[in-house]
C-alpha positions as CSV (number, residue, x, y, z in Angstrom):
1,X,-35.3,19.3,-30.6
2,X,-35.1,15.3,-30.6
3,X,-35.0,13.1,-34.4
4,X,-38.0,12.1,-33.7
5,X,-40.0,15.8,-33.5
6,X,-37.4,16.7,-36.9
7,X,-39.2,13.6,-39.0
8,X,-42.6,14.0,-38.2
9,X,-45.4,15.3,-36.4
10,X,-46.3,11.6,-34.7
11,X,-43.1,9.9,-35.8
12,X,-43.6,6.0,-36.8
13,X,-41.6,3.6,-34.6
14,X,-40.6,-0.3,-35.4
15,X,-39.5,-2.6,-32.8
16,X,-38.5,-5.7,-34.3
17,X,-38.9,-8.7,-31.6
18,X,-41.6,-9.1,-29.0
19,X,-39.4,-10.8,-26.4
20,X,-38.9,-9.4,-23.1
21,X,-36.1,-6.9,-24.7
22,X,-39.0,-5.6,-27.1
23,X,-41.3,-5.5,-25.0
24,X,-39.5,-3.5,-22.7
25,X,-38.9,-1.4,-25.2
26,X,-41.9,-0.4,-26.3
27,X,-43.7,0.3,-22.5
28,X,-40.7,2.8,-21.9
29,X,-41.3,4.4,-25.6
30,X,-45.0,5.0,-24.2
31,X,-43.9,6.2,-20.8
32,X,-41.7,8.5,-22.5
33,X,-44.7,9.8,-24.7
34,X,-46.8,10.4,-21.7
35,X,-44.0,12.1,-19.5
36,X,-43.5,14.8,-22.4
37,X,-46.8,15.0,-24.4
38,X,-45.2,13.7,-27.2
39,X,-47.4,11.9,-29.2
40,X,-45.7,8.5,-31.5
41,X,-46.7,5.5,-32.7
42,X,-45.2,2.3,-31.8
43,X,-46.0,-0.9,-34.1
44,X,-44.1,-3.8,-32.3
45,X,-43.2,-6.6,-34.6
46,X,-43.1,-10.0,-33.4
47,X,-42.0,-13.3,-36.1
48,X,-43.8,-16.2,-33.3
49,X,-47.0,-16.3,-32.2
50,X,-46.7,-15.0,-29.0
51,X,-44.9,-12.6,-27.3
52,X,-42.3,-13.1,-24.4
53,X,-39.6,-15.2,-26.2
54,X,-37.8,-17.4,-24.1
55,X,-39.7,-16.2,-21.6
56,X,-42.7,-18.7,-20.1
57,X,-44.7,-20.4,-17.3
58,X,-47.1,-23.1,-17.5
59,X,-49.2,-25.2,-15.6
60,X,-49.3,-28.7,-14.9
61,X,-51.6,-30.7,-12.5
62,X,-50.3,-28.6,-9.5
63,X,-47.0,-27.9,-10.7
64,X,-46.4,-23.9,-12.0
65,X,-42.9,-24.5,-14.6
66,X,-40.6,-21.3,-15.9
67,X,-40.4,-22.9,-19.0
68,X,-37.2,-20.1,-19.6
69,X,-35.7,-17.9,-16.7
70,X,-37.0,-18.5,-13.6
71,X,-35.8,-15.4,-11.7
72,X,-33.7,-12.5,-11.7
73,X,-30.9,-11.0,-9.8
74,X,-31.5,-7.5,-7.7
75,X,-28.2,-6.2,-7.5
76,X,-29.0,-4.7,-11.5
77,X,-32.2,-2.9,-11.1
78,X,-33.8,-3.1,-14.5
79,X,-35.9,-5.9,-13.9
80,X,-36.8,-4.7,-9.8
81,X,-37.3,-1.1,-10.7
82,X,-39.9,-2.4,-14.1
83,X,-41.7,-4.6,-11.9
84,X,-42.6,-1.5,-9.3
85,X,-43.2,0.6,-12.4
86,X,-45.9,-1.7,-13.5
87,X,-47.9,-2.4,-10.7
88,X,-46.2,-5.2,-9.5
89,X,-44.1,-4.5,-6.5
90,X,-46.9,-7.1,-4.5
91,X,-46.1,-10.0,-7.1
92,X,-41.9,-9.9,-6.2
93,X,-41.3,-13.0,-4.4
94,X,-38.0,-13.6,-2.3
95,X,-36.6,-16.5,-2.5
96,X,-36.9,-19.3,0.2
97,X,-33.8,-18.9,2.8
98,X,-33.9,-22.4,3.9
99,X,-32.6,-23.6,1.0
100,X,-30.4,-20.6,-0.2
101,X,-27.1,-21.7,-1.7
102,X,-25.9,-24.2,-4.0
103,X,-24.4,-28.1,-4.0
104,X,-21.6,-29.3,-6.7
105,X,-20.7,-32.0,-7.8
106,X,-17.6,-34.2,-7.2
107,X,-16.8,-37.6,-7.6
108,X,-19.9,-38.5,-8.3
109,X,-21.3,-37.0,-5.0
110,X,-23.3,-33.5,-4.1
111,X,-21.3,-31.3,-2.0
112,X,-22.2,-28.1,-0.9
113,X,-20.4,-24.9,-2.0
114,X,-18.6,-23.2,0.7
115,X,-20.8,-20.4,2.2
116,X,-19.4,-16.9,1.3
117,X,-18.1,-18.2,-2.2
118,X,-19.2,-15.6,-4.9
119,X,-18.5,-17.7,-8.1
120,X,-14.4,-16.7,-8.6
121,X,-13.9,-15.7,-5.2
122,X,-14.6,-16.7,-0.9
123,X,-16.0,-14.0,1.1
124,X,-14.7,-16.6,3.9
125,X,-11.6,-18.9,3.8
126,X,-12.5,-21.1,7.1
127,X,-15.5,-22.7,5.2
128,X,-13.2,-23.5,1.3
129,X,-10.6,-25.0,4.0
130,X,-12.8,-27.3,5.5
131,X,-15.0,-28.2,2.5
132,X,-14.1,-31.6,0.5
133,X,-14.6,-30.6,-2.8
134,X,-10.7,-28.9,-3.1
135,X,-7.8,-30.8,-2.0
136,X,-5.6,-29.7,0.3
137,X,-3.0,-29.0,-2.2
138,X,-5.9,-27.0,-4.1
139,X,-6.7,-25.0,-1.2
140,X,-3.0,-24.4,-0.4
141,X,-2.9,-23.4,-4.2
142,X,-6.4,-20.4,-3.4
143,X,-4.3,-18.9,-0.9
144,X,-1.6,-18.1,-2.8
145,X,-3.8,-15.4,-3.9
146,X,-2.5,-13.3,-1.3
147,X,0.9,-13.2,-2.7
148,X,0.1,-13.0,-6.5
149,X,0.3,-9.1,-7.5
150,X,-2.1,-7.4,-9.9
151,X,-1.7,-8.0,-13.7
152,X,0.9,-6.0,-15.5
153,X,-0.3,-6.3,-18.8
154,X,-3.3,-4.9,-20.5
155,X,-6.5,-6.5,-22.9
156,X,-8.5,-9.1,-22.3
157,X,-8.6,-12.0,-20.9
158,X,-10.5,-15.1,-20.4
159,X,-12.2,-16.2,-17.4
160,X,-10.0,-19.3,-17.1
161,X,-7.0,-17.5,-17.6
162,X,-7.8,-15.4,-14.8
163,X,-8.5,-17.8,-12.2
164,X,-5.8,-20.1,-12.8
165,X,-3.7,-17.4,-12.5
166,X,-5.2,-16.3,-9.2
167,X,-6.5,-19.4,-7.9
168,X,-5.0,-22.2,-9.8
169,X,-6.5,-24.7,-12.1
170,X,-8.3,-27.1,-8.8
171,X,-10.7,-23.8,-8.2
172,X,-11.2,-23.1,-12.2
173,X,-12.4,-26.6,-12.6
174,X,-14.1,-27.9,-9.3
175,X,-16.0,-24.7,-8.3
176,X,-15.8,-21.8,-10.7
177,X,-16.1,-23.5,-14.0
178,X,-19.6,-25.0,-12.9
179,X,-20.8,-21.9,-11.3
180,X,-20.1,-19.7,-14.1
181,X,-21.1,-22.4,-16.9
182,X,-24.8,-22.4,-15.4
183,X,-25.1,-18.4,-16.0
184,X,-23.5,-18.4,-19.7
185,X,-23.4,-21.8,-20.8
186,X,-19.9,-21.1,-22.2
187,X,-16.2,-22.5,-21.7
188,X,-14.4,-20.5,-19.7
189,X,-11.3,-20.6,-21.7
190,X,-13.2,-18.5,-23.8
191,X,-15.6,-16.1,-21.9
192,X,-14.6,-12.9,-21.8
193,X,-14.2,-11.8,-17.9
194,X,-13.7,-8.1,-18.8
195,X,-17.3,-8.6,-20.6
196,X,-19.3,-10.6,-18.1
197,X,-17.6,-10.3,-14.3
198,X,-15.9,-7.1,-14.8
199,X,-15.8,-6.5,-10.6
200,X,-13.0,-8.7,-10.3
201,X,-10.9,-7.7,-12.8
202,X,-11.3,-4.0,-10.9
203,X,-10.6,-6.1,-7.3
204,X,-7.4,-6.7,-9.0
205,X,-6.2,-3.4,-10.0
206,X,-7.8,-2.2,-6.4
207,X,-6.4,-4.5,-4.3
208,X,-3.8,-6.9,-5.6
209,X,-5.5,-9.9,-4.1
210,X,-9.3,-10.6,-4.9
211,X,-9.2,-12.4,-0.9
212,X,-8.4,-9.0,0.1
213,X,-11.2,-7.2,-2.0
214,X,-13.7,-10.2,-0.5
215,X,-12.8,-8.7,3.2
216,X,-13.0,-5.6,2.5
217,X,-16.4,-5.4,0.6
218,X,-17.6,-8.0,3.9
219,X,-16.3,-5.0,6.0
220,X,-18.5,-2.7,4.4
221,X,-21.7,-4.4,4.1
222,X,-21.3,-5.0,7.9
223,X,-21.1,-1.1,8.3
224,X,-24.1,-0.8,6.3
225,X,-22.7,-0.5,2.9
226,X,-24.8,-2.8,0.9
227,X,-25.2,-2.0,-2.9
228,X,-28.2,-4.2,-3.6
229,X,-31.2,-2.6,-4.8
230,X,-33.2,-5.5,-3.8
231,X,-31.6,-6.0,-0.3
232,X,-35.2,-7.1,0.9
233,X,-35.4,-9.7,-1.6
234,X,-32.0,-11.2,-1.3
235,X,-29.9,-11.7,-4.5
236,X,-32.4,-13.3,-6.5
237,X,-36.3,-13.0,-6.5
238,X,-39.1,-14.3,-8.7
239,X,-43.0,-13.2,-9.1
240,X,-45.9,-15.3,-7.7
241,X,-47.2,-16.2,-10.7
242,X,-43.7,-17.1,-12.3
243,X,-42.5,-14.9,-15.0
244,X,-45.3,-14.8,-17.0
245,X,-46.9,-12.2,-14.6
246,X,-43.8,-10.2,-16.1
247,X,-44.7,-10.4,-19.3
248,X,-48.8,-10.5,-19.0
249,X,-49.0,-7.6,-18.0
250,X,-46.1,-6.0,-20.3
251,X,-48.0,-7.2,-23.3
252,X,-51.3,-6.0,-21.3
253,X,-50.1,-2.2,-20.8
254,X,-48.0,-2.1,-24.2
255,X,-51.4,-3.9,-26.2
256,X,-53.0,-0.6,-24.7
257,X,-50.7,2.0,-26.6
258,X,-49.0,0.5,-29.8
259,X,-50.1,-1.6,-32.5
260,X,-48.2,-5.1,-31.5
261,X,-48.7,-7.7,-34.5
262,X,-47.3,-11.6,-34.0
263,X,-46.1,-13.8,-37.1
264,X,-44.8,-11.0,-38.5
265,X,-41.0,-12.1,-40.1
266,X,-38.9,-9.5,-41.3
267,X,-36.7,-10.6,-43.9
268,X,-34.9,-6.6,-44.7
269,X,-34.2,-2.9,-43.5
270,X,-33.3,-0.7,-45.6
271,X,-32.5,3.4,-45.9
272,X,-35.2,5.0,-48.0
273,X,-33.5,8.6,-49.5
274,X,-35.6,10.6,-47.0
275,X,-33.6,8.6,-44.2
276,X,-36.3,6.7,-42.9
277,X,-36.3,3.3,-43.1
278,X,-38.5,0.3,-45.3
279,X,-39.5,-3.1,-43.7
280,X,-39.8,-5.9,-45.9
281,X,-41.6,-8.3,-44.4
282,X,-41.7,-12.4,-45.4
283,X,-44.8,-12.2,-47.6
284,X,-43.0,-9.2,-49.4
285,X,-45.4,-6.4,-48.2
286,X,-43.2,-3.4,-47.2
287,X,-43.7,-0.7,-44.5
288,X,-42.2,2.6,-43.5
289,X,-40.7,3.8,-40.2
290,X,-38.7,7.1,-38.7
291,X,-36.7,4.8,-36.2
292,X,-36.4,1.7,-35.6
293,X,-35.5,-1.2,-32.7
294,X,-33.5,-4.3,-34.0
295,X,-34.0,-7.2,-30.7
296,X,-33.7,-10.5,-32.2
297,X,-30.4,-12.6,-32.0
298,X,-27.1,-10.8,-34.0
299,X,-27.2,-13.4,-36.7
300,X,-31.2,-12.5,-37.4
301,X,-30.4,-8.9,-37.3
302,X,-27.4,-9.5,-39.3
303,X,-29.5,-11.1,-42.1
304,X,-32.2,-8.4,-41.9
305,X,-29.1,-5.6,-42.3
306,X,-26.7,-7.1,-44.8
307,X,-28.3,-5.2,-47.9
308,X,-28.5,-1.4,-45.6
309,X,-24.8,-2.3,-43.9
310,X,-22.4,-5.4,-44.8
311,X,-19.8,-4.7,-42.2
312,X,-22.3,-4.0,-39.8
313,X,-23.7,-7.7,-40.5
314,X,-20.4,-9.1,-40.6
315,X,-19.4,-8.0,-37.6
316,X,-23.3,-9.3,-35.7
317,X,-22.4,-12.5,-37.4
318,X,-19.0,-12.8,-35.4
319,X,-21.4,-13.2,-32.1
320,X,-21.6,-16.6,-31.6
321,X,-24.8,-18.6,-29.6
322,X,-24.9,-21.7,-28.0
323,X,-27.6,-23.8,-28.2
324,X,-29.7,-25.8,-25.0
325,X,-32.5,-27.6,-23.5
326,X,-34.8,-27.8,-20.2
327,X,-35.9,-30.6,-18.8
328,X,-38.3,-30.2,-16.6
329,X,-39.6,-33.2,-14.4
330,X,-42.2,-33.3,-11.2
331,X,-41.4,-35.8,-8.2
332,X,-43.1,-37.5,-5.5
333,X,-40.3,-36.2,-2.7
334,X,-40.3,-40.0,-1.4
335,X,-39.1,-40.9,-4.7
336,X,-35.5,-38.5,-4.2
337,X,-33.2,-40.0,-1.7
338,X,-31.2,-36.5,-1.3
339,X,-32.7,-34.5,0.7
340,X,-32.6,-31.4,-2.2
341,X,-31.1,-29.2,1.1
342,X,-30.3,-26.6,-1.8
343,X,-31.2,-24.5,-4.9
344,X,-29.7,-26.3,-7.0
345,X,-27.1,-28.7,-8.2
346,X,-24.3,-27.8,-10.8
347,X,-21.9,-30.4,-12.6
348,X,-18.2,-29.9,-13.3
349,X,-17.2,-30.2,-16.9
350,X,-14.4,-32.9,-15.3
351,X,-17.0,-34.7,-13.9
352,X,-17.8,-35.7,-17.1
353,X,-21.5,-36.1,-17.0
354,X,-24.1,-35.4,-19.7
355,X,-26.1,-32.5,-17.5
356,X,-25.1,-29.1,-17.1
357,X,-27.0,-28.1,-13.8
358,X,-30.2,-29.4,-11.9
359,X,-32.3,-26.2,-10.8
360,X,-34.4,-27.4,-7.3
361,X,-37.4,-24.4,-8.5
362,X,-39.9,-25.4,-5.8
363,X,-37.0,-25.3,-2.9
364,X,-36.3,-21.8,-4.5
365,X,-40.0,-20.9,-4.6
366,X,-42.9,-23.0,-2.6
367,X,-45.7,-22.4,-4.8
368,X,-44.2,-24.3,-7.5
369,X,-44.6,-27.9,-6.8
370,X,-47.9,-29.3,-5.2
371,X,-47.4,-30.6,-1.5
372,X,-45.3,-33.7,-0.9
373,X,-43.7,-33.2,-4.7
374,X,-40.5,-31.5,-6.0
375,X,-39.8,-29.4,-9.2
376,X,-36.6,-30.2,-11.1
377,X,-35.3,-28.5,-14.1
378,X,-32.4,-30.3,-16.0
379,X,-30.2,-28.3,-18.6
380,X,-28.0,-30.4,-21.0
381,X,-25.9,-29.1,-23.9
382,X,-24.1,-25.4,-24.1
383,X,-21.1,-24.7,-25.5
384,X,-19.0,-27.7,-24.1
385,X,-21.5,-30.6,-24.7
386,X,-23.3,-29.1,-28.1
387,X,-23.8,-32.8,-29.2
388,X,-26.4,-33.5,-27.0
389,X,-28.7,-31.0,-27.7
390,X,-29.3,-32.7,-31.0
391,X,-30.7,-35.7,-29.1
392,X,-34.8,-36.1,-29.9
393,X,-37.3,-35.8,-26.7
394,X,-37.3,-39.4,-25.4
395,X,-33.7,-39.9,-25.4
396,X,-33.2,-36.6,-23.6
397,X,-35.7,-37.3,-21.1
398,X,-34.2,-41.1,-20.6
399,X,-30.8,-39.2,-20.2
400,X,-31.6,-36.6,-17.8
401,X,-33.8,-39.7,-15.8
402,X,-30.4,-41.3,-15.6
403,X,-28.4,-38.8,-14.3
404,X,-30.7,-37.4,-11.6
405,X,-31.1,-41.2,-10.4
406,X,-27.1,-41.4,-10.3
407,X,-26.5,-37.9,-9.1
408,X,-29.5,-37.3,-6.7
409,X,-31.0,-40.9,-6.2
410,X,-34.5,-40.1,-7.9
411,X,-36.7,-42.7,-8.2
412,X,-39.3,-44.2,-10.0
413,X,-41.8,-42.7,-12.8
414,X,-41.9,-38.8,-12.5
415,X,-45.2,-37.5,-12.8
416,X,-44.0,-35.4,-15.8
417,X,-41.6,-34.8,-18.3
418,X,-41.3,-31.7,-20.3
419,X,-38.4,-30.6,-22.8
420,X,-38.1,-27.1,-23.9
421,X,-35.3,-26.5,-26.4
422,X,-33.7,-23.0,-27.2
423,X,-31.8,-23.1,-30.2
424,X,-29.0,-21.3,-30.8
425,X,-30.7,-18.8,-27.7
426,X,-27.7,-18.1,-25.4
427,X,-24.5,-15.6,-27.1
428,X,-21.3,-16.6,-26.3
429,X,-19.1,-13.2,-24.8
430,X,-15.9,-14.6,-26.3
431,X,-13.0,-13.0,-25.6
432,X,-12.4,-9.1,-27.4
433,X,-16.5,-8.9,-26.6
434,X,-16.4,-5.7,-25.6
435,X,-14.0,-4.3,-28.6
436,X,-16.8,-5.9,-30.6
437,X,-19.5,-4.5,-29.4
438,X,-18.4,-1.6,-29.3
439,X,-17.5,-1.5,-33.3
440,X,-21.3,-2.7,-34.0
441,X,-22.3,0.0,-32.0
442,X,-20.3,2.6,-34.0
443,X,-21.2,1.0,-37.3
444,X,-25.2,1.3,-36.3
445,X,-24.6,5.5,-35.5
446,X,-24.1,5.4,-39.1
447,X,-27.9,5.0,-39.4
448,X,-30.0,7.8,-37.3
449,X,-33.3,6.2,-36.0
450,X,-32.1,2.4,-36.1
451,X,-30.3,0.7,-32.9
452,X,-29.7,-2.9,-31.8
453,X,-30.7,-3.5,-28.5
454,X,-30.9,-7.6,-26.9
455,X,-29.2,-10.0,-24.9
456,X,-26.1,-10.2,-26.8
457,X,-24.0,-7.0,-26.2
458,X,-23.9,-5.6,-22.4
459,X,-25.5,-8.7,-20.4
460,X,-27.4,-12.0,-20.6
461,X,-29.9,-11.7,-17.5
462,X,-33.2,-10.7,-17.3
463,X,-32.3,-7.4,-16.0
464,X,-29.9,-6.7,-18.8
465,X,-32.6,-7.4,-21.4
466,X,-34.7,-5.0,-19.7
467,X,-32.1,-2.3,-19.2
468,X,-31.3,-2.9,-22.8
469,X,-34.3,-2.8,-24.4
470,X,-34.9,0.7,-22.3
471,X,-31.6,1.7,-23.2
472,X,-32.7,1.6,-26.8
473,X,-36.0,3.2,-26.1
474,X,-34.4,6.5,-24.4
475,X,-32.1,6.5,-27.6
476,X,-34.4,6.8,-30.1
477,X,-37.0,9.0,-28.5
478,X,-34.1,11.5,-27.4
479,X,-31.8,11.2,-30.4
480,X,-30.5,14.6,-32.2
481,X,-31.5,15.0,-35.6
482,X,-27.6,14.6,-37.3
483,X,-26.7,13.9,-41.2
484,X,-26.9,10.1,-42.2
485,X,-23.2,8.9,-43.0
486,X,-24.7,5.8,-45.4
């Protein structure tokens, strides 16, 4: 016998956030119904006016913009393995291989980053030693890697730390600090790396060198070892119709089984005596659950908790978020004097420039830009610029203008300019992530029927909301009825 067949015959379930978490939430809460006969009723709660959060596509005079994340990596297989589930195995698009991999900046100048190199670590050493963005006392400085044995001492550590020990400080800055900043928006002398890139930290322990581990794994994959669940796709891949198909036809299949209702704020959750649990929502009207999902940022579900758990809250509120903005321009290609040979451009803190990355989405995907035309999108701000964020629209778009013309020699008027801002969007996994997460976790168990589920806990990509949101799903529906410890 689950909690949910000990509370009631069709047990009344809350998810709280119609972003792509949520959503995810709910269609595997109906799955789950329909695999075991189960009957339950979902109401999905979301505070805008549409669902999908961050989450977006649009179309402009040709032009199809992710106004949010643009694709997804395969090696995690929530976001793959939801896309089949849904009827949408046809929509999966690979990206383009004539432009896979990546240019960075230095000196002023795109370079590209040497093939094989998987953001901390080369799969190859030929191509670092003959690229121009290290010096040669830098690349003198990566191989010492061979000869630098596996960490004695245990807790976390930071991603910077890490590398410079390994690598040295020319690799942090020039090539890993840029590569990792345009995942997590963070400074790595903060970011957890037992929280976000885990793999290397066990190359360590496996094989004293992380050069070593890079052979090896290449060894493997030649042999026909490949751990990629979307091998076919290549690392990342995207949908036809831009993420929005994604979330369409989410919204479609979960409209279909539970009640989903938009500017809907919650401002509290408590415990009611029979342990189920009262929503207050921001007009003051209250309604009662058996279990409930919590998927907005930690500091919103902090604020909803703080009356049914302080410490809980407190410790939610000890996530920080960092806060950025798209840019998103179309260009005549004769207006762009590089030739875009790429996906993508990022920027070196050192390089001191007021742009984080510059994503090239219609060399990614073709179907995004019209023919003869190029997509750009521009991110500025994160954790190490947070200042310019705060800039109004024009002065953003007359920034980014500047640095793609100084950067990438573009041109002339673009035929648009769009800004989309995400405030406080993007936790931060600060070092000790995981020791916090896991307290939240325990602090939430206190509470039968209620878990946190998002992007700020086990993972920041589209897969990892999906997973998560699942995760949560599975959790509820399957959870043993057990005493409330509030």
């Amino acid at each position: 016998m689950s909690l949910m067949d000990e509370v009631s015959p069709c047990p009344r379930i809350a998810i709280i956030g119609g972003g792509l978490t949520g959503l995810a939430a709910a269609y595997r809460l109906t799955e789950l119904s329909r695999q075991s006969g189960r009957a339950i009723d979902v109401h999905l709660f979301e505070a805008g006016d549409r669902l999908g959060g961050i989450v977006g596509t649009e179309e402009r005079d040709g032009y199809l913009i992710d106004t949010g994340a643009d694709s997804f990596i395969t090696n995690k297989p929530g976001a793959i393995e939801l896309c089949r589930r849904i009827g949408l195995e046809d929509r999966l698009q690979a990206t383009d291989a004539q432009y896979r991999g990546a240019l960075v900046l230095r000196n002023g100048r795109p370079y590209p980053v040497p093939d094989g190199f998987q953001l901390l670590s080369p799969t190859a050493l030929w191509p670092v030693l003959r690229s121009p963005i290290l010096s040669w006392r830098g690349k003198l400085r990566l191989l010492g890697d061979y000869f630098i044995g596996k960490r004695r001492t245990t807790g976390d550590e930071s991603l910077a730390s890490f590398v410079r020990r390994r690598f040295g400080s020319e690799v942090l800055h020039r090539l890993v600090q840029p590569l990792v900043g345009g995942i997590y928006t963070s400074d790595p002398e903060q970011l957890s790396l037992a929280a976000t890139l885990p793999r290397f930290l066990e190359q360590e322990q496996k094989y004293g060198s992380l050069i070593r581990a890079a052979k090896d794994v290449k060894a493997r994959e030649r042999g026909g070892d490949r751990t990629s669940g979307g091998a076919r796709y290549g690392l990342f891949a995207g949908l036809r119709g831009g993420m929005s198909d994604l979330i369409n036809e989410l919204t479609r299949r979960v409209a279909a089984n539970c009640s989903t209702r938009l500017s809907m704020r919650i401002q509290r959750v408590e415990n009611e005596r029979n342990s189920r649990f009262s929503l207050t929502f921001a007009d003051g009207s209250q309604e009662t659950f058996d279990a409930v999902i919590l998927t907005p940022a930690a500091y919103r579900v902090a604020e909803m908790i703080d009356t049914l758990n302080a410490p809980l809250s407190a410790k939610l509120r000890c996530i920080e978020y960092a806060s950025s903005a798209i840019v998103v321009t179309g260009h005549p290609l004769a207006d762009v004097a590089h030739p875009l040979n790429s996906f993508g451009l990022v920027i070196p803190h050192l390089e001191r420039r007021r742009i984080l990355a510059v994503s090239f989405s219609s060399r990614k995907f073709p179907n995004r830009a019209p023919a003869g035309r190029v997509l750009l999108r521009t991110f500025v701000g994160g954790a190490m610029q947070p200042d310019l964020f705060d800039l109004d629209d024009p002065a953003l778009i007359g920034l980014v203008r500047e640095e793609l013309q100084t950067t990438l020699g573009v041109r002339g008027e673009p035929d648009f300019a769009l800004v989309v801002r995400y405030p406080r969007a993007m936790p931060q996994y600060h070092v000790g992530h995981l020791e916090l997460v896991a307290e939240i976790e325990r602090l939430a168990r206190q509470h039968p029927g209620l878990t946190i589920a998002g992007n700020a806990y086990h993972g920041v990509g589209v897969p990892d909301a999906i997973s998560s949101g699942e995760h949560a799903a599975e959790s509820v529906f399957n959870a043993k009825p057990q005493r409330s410890q509030s």
